[in-house]
C-alpha positions in Angstrom: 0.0 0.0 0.0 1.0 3.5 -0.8 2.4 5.8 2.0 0.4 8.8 0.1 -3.2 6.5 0.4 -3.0 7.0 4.1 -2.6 9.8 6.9 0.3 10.5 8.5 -0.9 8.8 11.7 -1.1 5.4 10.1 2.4 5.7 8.2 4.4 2.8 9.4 8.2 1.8 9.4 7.1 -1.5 7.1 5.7 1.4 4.4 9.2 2.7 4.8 10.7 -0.5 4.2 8.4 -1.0 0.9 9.9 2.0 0.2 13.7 1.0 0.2 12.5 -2.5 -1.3 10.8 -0.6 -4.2 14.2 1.9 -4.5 11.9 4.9 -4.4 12.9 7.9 -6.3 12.8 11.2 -5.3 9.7 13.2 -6.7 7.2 16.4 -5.9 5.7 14.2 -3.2 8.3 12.8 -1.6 11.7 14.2 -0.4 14.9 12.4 1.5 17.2 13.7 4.1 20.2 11.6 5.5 20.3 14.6 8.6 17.2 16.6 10.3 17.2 19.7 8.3 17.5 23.6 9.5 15.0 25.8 9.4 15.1 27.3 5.8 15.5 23.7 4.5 12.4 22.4 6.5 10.0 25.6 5.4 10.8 25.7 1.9 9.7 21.8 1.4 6.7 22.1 3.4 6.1 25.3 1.4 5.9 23.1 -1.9 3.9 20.1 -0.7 1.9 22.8 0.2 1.4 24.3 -3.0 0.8 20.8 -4.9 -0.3 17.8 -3.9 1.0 16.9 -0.4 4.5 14.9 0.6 6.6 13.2 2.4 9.9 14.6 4.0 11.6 11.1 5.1 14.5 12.4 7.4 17.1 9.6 7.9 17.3 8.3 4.2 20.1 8.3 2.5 20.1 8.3 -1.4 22.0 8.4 -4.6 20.6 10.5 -7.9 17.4 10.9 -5.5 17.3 6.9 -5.6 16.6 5.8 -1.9 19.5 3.4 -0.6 19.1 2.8 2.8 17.0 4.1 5.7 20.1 4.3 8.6 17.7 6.9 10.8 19.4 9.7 12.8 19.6 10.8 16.3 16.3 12.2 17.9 16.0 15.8 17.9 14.5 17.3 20.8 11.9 19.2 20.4 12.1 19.5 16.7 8.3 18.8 15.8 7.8 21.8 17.8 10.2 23.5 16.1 8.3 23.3 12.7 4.9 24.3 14.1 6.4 27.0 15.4 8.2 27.8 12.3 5.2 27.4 10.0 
C-alpha cells in the first residue's frame, strides 16, 4: 500500500521499508534527508507540498541521484516537531 493513500498517523516503518524494497525515487511528493534539516531547509519543502499535492519529508534516508539506498535513521532531535509548528 502507498504511503500517500493513508494519513500520516497510520504511516508505518514497514511502508518505509516498501519504500527502500521498491528503490523509491525522489519526486514532488516525496523528499529524503540523511540529517534533520534547519530551518530554511524544513519551510521551503513544506512550502511546496503545500502548494501541490502533499509529501513526504523522510528524514534519515540516505540516497543516490534521489534513488533511496538505505533508511540508517538519525539521532532524535528534541523538540524538533515543535520546532516546525512554530516555524510554519
Amino acid at each position: 500500500m502507498s504511503i500517500f493513500t493513508k494519513p500520516l498517523s497510520q504511516v508505518t516503518f514497514a511502508d518505509l521499508q516498501e519504500l527502500l524494497q521498491d528503490a523509491a525515487v525522489e519526486n514532488v511528493r516525496l523528499e529524503f534527508k540523511s540529517k534533520v534539516p534547519n530551518k530554511d531547509e524544513t519551510l521551503k519543502k513544506l512550502s511546496s507540498f503545500a502548494n501541490s499535492f502533499g509529501g513526504f519529508m523522510i528524514v534519515g534516508a540516505t540516497e543516490k541521484d534521489g534513488r533511496l539506498l538505505d533508511l540508517p535513521g538519525v539521532d532524535e532531535e528534541a523538540g524538533y516537531k515543535q520546532k516546525v509548528v512554530q516555524w510554519c
